[in-house]
PyMOL Python script that loads the backbone (N, CA, C, O; Angstrom):
from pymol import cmd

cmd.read_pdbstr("""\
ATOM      1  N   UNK A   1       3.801 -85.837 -18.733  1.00  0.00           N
ATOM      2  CA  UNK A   1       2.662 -86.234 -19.539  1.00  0.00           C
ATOM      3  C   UNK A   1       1.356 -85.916 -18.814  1.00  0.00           C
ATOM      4  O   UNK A   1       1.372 -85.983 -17.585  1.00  0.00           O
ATOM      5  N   UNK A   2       0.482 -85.653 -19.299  1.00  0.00           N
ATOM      6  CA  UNK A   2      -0.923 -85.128 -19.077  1.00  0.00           C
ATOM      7  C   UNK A   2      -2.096 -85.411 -20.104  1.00  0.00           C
ATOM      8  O   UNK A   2      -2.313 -84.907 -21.205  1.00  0.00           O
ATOM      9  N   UNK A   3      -2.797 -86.396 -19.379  1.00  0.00           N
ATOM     10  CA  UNK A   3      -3.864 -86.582 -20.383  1.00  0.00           C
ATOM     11  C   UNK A   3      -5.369 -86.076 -19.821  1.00  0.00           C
ATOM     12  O   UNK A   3      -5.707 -86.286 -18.656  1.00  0.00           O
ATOM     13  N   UNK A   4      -6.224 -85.388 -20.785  1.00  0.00           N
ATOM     14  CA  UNK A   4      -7.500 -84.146 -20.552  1.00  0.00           C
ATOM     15  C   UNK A   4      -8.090 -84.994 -21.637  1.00  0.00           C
ATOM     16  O   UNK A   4      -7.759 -85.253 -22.794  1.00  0.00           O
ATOM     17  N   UNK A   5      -9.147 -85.356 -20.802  1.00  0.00           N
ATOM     18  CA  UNK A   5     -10.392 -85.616 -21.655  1.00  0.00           C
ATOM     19  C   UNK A   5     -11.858 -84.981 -21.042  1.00  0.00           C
ATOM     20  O   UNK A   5     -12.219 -85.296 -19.907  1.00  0.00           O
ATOM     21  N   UNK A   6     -12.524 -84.224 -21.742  1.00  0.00           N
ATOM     22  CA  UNK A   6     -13.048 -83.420 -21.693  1.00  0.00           C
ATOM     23  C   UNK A   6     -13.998 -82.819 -22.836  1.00  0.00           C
ATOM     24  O   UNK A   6     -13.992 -81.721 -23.391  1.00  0.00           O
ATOM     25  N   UNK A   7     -14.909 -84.077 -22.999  1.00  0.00           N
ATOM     26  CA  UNK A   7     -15.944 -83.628 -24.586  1.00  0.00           C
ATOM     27  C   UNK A   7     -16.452 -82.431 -25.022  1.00  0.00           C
ATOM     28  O   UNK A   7     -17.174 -81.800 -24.251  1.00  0.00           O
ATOM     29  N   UNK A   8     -16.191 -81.967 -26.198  1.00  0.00           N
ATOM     30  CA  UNK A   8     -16.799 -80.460 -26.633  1.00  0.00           C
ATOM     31  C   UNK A   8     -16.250 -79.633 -26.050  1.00  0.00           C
ATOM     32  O   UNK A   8     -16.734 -78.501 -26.061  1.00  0.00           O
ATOM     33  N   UNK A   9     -14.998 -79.909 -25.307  1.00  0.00           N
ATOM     34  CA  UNK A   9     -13.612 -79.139 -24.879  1.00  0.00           C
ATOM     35  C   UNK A   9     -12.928 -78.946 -25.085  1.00  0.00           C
ATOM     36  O   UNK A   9     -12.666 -77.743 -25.119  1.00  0.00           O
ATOM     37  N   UNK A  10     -11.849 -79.983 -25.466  1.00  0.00           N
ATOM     38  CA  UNK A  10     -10.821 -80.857 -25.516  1.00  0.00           C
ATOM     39  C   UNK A  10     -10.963 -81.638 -26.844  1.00  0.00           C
ATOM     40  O   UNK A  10     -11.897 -82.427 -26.983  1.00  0.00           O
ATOM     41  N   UNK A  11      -9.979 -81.414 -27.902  1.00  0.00           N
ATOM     42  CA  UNK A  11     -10.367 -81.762 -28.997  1.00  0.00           C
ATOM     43  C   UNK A  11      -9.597 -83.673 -29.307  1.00  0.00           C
ATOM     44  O   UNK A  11      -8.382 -83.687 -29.502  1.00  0.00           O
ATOM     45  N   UNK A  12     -10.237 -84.885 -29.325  1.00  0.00           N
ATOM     46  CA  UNK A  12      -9.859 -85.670 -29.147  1.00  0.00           C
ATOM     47  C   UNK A  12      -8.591 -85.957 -30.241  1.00  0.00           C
ATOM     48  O   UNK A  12      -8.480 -85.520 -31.386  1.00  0.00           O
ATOM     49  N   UNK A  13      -7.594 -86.924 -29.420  1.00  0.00           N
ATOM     50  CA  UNK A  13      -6.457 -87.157 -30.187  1.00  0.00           C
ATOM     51  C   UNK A  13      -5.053 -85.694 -30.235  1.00  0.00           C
ATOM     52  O   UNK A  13      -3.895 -85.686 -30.652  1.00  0.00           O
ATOM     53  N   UNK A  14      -5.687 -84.934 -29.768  1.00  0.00           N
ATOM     54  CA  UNK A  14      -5.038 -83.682 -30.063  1.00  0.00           C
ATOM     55  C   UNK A  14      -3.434 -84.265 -29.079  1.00  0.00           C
ATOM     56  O   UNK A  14      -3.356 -85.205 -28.289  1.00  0.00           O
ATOM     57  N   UNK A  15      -2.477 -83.420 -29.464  1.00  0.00           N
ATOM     58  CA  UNK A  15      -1.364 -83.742 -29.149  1.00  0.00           C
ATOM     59  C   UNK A  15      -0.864 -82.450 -28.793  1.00  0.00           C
ATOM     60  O   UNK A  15      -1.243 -81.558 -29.551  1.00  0.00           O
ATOM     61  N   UNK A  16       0.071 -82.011 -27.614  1.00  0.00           N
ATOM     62  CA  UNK A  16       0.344 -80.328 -27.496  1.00  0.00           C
ATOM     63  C   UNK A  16       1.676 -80.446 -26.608  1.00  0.00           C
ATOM     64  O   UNK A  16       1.686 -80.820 -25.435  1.00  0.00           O
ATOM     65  N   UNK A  17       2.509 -80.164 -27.166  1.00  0.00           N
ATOM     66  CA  UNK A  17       3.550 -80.059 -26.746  1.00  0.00           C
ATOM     67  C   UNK A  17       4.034 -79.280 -25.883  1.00  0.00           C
ATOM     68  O   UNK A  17       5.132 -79.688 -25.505  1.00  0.00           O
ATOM     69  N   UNK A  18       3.586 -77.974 -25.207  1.00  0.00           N
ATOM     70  CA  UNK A  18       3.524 -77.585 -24.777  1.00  0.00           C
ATOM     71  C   UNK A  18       3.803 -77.819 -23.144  1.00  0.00           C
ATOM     72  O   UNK A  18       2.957 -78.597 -22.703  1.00  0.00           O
ATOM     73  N   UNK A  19       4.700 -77.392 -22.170  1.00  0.00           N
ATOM     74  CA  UNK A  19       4.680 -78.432 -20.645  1.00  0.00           C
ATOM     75  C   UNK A  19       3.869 -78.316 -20.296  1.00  0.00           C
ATOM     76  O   UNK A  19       3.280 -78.192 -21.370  1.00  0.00           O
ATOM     77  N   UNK A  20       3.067 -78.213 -19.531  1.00  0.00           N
ATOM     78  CA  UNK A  20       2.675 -77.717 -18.286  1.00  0.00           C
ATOM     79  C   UNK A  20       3.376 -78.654 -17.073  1.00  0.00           C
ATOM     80  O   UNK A  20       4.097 -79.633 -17.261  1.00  0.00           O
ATOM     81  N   UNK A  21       2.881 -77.966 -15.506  1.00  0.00           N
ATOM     82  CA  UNK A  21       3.257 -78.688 -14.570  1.00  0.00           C
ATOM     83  C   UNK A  21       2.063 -78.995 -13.095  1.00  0.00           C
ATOM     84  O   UNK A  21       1.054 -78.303 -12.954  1.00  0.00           O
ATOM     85  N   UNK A  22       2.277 -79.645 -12.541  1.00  0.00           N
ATOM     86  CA  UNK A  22       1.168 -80.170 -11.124  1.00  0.00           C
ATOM     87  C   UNK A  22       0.389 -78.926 -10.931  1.00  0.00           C
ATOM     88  O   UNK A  22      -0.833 -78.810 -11.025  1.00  0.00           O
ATOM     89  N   UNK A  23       1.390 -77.875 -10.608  1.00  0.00           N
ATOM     90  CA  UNK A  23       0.955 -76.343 -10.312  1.00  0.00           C
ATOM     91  C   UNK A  23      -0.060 -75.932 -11.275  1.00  0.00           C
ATOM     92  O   UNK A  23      -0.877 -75.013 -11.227  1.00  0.00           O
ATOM     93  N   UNK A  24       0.101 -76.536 -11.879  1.00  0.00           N
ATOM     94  CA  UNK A  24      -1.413 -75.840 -13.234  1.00  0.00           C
ATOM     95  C   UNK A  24      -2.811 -76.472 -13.216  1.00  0.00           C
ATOM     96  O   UNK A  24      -3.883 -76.245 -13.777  1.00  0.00           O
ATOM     97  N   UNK A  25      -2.400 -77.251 -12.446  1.00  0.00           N
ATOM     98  CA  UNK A  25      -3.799 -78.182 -11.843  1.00  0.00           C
ATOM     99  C   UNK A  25      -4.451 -77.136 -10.969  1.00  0.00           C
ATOM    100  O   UNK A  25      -5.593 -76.835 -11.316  1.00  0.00           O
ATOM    101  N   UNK A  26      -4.056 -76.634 -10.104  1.00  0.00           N
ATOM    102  CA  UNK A  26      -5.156 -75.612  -9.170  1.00  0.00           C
ATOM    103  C   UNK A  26      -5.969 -74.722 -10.148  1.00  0.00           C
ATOM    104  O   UNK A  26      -7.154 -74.800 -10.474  1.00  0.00           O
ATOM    105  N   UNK A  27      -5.149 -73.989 -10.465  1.00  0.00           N
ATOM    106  CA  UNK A  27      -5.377 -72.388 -11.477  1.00  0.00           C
ATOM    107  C   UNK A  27      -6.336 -73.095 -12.599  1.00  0.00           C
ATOM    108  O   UNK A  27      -7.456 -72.638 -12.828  1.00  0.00           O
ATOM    109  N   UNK A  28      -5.924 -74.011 -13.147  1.00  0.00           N
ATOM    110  CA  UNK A  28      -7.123 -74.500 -14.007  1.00  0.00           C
ATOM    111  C   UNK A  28      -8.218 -74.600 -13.444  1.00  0.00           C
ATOM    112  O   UNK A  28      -9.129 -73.777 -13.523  1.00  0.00           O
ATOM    113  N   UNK A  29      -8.227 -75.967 -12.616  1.00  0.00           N
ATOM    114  CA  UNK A  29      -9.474 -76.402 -11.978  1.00  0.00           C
ATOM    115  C   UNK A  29     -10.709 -74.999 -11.260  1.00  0.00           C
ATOM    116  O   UNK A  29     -11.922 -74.788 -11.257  1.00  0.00           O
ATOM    117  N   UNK A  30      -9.329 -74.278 -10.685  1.00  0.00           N
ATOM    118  CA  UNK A  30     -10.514 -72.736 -10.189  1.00  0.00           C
ATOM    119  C   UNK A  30     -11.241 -72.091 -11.601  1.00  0.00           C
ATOM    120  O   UNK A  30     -12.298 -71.492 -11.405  1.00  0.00           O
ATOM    121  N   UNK A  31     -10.678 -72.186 -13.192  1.00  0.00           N
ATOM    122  CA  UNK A  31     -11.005 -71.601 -14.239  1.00  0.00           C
ATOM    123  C   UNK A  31     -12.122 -72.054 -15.034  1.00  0.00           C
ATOM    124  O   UNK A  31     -12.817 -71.418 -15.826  1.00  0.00           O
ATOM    125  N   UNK A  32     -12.177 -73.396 -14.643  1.00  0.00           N
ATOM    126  CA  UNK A  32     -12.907 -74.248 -15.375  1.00  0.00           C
ATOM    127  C   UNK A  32     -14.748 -74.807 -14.205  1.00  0.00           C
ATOM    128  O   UNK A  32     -15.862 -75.024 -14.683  1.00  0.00           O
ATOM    129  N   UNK A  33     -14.323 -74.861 -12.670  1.00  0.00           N
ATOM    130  CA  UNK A  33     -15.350 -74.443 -11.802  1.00  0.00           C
ATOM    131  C   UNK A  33     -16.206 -73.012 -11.593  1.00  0.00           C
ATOM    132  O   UNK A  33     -17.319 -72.923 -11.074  1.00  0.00           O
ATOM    133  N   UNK A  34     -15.232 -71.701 -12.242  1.00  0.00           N
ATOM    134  CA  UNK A  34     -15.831 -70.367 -11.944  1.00  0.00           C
ATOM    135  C   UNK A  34     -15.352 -69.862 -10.849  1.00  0.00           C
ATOM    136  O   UNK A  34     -15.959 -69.011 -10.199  1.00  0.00           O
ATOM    137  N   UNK A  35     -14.014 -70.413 -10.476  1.00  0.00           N
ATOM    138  CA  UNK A  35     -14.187 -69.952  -9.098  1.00  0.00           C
ATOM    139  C   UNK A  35     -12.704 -69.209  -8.876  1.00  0.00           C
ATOM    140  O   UNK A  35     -11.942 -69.639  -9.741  1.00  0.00           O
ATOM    141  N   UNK A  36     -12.029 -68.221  -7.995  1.00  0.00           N
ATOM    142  CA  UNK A  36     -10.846 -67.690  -8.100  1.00  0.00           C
ATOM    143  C   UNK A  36     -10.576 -68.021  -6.647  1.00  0.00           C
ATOM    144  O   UNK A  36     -11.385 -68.364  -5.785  1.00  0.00           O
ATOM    145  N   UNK A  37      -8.884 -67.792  -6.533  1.00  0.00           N
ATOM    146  CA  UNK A  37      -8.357 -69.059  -5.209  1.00  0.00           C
ATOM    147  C   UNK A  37      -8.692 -67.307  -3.868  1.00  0.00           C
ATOM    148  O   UNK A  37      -9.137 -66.206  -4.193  1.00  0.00           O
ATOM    149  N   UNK A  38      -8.283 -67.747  -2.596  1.00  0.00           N
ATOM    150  CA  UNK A  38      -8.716 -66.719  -2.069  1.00  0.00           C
ATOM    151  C   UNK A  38      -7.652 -66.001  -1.906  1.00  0.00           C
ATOM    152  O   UNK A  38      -6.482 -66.239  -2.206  1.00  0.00           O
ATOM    153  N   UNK A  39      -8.540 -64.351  -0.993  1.00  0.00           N
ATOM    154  CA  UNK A  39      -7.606 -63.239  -1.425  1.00  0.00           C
ATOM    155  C   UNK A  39      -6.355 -63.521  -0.455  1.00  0.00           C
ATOM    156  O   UNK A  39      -6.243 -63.926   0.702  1.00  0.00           O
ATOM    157  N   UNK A  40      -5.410 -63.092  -1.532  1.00  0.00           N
ATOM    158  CA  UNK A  40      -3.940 -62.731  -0.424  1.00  0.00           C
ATOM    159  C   UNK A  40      -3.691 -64.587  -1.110  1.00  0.00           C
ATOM    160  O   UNK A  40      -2.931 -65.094  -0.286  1.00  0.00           O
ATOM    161  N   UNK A  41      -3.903 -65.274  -1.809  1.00  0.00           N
ATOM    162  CA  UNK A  41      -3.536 -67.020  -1.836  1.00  0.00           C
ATOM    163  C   UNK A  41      -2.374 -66.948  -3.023  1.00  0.00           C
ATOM    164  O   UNK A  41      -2.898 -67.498  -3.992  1.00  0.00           O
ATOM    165  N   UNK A  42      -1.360 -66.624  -3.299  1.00  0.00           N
ATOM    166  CA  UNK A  42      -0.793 -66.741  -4.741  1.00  0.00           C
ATOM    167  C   UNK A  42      -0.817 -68.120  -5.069  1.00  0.00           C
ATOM    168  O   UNK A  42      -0.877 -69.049  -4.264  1.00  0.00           O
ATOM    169  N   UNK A  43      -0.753 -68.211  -6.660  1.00  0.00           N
ATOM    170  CA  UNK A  43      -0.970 -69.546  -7.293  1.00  0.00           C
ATOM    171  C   UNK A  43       0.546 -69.717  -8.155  1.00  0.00           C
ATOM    172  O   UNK A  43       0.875 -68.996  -9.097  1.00  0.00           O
ATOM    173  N   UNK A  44       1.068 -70.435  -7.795  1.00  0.00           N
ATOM    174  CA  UNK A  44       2.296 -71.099  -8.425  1.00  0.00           C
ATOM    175  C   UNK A  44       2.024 -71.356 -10.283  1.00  0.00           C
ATOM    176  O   UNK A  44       2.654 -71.277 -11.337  1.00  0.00           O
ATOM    177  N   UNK A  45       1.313 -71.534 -10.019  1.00  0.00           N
ATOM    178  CA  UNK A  45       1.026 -72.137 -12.024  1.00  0.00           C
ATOM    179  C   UNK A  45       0.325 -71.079 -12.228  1.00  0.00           C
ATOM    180  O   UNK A  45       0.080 -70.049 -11.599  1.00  0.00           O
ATOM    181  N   UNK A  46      -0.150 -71.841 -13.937  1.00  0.00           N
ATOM    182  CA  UNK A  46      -1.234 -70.926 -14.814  1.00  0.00           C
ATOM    183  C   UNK A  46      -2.763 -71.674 -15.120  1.00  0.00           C
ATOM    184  O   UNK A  46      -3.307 -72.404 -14.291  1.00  0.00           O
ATOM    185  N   UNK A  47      -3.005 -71.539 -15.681  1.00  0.00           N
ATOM    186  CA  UNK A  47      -4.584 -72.035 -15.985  1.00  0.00           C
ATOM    187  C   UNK A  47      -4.013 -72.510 -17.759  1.00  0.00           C
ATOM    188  O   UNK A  47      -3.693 -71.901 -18.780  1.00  0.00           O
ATOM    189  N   UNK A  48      -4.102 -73.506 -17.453  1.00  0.00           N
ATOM    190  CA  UNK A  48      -3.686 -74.429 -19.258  1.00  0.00           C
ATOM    191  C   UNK A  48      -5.094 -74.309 -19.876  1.00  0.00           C
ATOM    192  O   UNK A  48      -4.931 -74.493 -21.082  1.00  0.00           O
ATOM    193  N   UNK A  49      -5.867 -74.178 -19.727  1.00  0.00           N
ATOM    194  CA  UNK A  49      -7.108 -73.917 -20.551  1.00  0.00           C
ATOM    195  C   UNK A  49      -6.891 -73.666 -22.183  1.00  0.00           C
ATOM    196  O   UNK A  49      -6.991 -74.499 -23.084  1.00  0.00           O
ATOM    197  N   UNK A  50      -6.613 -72.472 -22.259  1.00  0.00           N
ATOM    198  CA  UNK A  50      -5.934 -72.133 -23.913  1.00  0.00           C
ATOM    199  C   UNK A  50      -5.453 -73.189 -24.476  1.00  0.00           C
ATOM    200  O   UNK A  50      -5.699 -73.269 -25.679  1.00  0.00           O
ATOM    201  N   UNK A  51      -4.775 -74.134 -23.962  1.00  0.00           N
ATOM    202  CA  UNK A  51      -4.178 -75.095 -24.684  1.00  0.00           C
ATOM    203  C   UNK A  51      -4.975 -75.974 -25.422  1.00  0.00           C
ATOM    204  O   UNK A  51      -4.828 -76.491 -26.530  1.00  0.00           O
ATOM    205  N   UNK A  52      -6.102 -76.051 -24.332  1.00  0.00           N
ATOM    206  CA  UNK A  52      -7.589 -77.228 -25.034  1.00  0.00           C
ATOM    207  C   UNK A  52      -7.874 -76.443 -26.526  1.00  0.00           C
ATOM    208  O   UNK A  52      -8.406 -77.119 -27.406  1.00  0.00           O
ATOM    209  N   UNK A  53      -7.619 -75.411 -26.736  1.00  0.00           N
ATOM    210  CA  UNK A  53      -8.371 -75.259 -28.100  1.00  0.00           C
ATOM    211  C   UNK A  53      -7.383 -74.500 -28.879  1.00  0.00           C
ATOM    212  O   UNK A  53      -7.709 -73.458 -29.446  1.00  0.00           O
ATOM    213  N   UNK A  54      -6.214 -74.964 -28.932  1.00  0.00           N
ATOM    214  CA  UNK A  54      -4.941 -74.558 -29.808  1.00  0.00           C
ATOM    215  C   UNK A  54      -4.265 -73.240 -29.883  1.00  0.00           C
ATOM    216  O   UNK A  54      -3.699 -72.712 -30.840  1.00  0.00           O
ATOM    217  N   UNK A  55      -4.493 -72.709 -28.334  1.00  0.00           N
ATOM    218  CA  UNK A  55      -3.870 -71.308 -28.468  1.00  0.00           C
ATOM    219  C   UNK A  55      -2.279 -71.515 -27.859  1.00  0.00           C
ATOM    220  O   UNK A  55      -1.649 -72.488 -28.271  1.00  0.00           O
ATOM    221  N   UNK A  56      -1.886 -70.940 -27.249  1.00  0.00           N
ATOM    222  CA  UNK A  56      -0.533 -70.608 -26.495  1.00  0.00           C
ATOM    223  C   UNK A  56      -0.481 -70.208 -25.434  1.00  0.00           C
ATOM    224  O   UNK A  56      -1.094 -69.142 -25.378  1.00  0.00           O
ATOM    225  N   UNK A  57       0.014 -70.540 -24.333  1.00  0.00           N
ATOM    226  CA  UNK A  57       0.465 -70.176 -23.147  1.00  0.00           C
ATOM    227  C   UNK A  57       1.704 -69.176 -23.292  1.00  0.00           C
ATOM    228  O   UNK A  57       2.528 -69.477 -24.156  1.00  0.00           O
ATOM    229  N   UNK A  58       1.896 -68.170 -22.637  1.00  0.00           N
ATOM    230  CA  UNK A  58       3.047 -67.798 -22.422  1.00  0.00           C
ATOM    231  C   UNK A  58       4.367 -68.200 -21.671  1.00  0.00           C
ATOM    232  O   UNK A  58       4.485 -68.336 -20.453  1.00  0.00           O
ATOM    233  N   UNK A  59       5.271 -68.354 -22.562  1.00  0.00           N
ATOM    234  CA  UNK A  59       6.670 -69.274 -22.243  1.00  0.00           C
ATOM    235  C   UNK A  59       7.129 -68.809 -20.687  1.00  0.00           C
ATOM    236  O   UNK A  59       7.026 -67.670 -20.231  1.00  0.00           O
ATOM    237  N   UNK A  60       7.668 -70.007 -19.989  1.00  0.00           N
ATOM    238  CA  UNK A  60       7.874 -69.511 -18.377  1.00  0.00           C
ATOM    239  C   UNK A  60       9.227 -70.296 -18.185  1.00  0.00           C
ATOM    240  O   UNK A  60       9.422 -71.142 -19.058  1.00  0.00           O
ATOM    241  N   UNK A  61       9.937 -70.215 -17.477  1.00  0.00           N
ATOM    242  CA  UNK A  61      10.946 -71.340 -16.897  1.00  0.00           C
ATOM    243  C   UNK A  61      10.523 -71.992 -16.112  1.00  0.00           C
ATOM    244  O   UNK A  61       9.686 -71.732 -15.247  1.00  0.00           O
ATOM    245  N   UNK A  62      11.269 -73.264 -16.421  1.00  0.00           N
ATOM    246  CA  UNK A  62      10.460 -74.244 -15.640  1.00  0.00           C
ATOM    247  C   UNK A  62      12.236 -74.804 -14.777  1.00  0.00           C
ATOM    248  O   UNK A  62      13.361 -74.898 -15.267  1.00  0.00           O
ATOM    249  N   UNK A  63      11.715 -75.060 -13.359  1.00  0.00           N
ATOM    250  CA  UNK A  63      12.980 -75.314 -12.688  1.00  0.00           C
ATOM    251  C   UNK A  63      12.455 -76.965 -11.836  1.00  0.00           C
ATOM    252  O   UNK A  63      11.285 -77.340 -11.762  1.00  0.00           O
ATOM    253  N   UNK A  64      13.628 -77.703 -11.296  1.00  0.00           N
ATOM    254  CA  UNK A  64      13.410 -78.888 -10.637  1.00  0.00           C
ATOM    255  C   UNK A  64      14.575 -79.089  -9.844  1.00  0.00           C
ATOM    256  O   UNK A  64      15.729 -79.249 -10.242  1.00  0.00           O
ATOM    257  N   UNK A  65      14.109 -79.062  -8.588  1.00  0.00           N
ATOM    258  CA  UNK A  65      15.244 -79.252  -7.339  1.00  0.00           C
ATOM    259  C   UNK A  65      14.822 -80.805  -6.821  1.00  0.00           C
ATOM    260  O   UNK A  65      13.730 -81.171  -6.385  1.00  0.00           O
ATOM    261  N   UNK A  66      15.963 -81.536  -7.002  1.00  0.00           N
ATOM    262  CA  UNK A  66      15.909 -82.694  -6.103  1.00  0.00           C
ATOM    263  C   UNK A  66      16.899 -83.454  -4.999  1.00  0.00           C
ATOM    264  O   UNK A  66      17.506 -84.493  -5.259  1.00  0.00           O
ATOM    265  N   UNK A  67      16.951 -82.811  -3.820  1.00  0.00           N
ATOM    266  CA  UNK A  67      18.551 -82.761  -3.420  1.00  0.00           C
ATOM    267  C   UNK A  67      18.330 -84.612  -2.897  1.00  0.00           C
ATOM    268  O   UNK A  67      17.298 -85.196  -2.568  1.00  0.00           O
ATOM    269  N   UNK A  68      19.710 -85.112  -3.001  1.00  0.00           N
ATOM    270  CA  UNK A  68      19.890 -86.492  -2.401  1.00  0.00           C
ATOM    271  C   UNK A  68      20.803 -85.763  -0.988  1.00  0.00           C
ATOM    272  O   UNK A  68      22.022 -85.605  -0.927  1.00  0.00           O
ATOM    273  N   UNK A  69      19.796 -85.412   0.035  1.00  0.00           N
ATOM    274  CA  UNK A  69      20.322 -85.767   1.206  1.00  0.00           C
ATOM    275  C   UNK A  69      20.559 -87.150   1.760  1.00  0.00           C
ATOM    276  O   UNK A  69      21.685 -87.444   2.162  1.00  0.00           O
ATOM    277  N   UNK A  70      19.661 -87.934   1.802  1.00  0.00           N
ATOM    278  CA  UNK A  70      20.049 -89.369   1.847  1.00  0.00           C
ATOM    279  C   UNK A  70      20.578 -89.567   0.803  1.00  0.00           C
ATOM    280  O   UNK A  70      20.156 -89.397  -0.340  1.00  0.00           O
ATOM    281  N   UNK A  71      21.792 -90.040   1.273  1.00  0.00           N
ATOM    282  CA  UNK A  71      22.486 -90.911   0.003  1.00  0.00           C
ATOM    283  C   UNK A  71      22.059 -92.429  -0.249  1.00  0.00           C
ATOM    284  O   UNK A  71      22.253 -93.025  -1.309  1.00  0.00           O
ATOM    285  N   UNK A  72      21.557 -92.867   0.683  1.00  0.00           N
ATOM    286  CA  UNK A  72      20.613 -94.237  -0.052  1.00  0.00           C
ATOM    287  C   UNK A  72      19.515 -94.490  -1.528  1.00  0.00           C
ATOM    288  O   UNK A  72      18.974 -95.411  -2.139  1.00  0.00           O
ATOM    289  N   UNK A  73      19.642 -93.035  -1.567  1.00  0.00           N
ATOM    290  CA  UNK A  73      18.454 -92.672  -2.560  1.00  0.00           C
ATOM    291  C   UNK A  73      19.432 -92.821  -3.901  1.00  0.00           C
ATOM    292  O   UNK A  73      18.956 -93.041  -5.015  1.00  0.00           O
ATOM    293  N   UNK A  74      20.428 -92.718  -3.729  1.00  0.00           N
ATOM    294  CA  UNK A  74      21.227 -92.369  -4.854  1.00  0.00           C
ATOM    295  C   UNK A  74      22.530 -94.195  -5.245  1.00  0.00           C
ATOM    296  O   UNK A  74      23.461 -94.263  -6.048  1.00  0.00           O
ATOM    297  N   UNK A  75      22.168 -94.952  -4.602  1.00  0.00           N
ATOM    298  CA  UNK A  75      22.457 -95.933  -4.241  1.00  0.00           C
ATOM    299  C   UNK A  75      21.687 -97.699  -4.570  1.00  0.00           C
ATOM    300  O   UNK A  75      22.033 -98.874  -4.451  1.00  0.00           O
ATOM    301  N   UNK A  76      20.318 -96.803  -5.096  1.00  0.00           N
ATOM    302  CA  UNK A  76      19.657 -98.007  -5.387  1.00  0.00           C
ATOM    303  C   UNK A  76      19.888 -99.065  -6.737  1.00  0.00           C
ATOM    304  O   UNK A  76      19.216-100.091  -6.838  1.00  0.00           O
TER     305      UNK A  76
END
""", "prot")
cmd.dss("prot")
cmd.show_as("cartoon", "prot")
cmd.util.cbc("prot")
cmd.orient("prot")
């Protein structure tokens, strides 16, 4: 879940189904300051921007590794 509020941006109430993930927090934030990350830096995500005003992102896989090396973790 992700909530953007952002007046004359961000259209209120809007609902978007769409994922995004943490990683889209950088790439945005550089899109929305003017600013691009530095050279040689790759960026894990995308810039969700488009989404604020009802376009589409292009579809990606989305993966999640969570190993229980401690097994206490798995125990609670």
């Amino acid at each position: 879940p992700l909530l953007v509020r952002w007046p004359g941006r961000a259209k209120p109430g809007a609902v978007v189904s769409t994922p995004v993930h943490a990683v889209d927090l950088l790439p945005t934030l550089f899109a929305w300051a003017g600013a691009q990350a530095p050279a040689g830096h790759l960026l894990d995500g995308v810039d969700f921007t488009p989404l604020l005003s009802g376009q589409r992102l292009r579809e990606r896989p989305f993966f999640w590794y969570m190993p229980f090396y401690d097994y206490r973790w798995a125990h609670t």
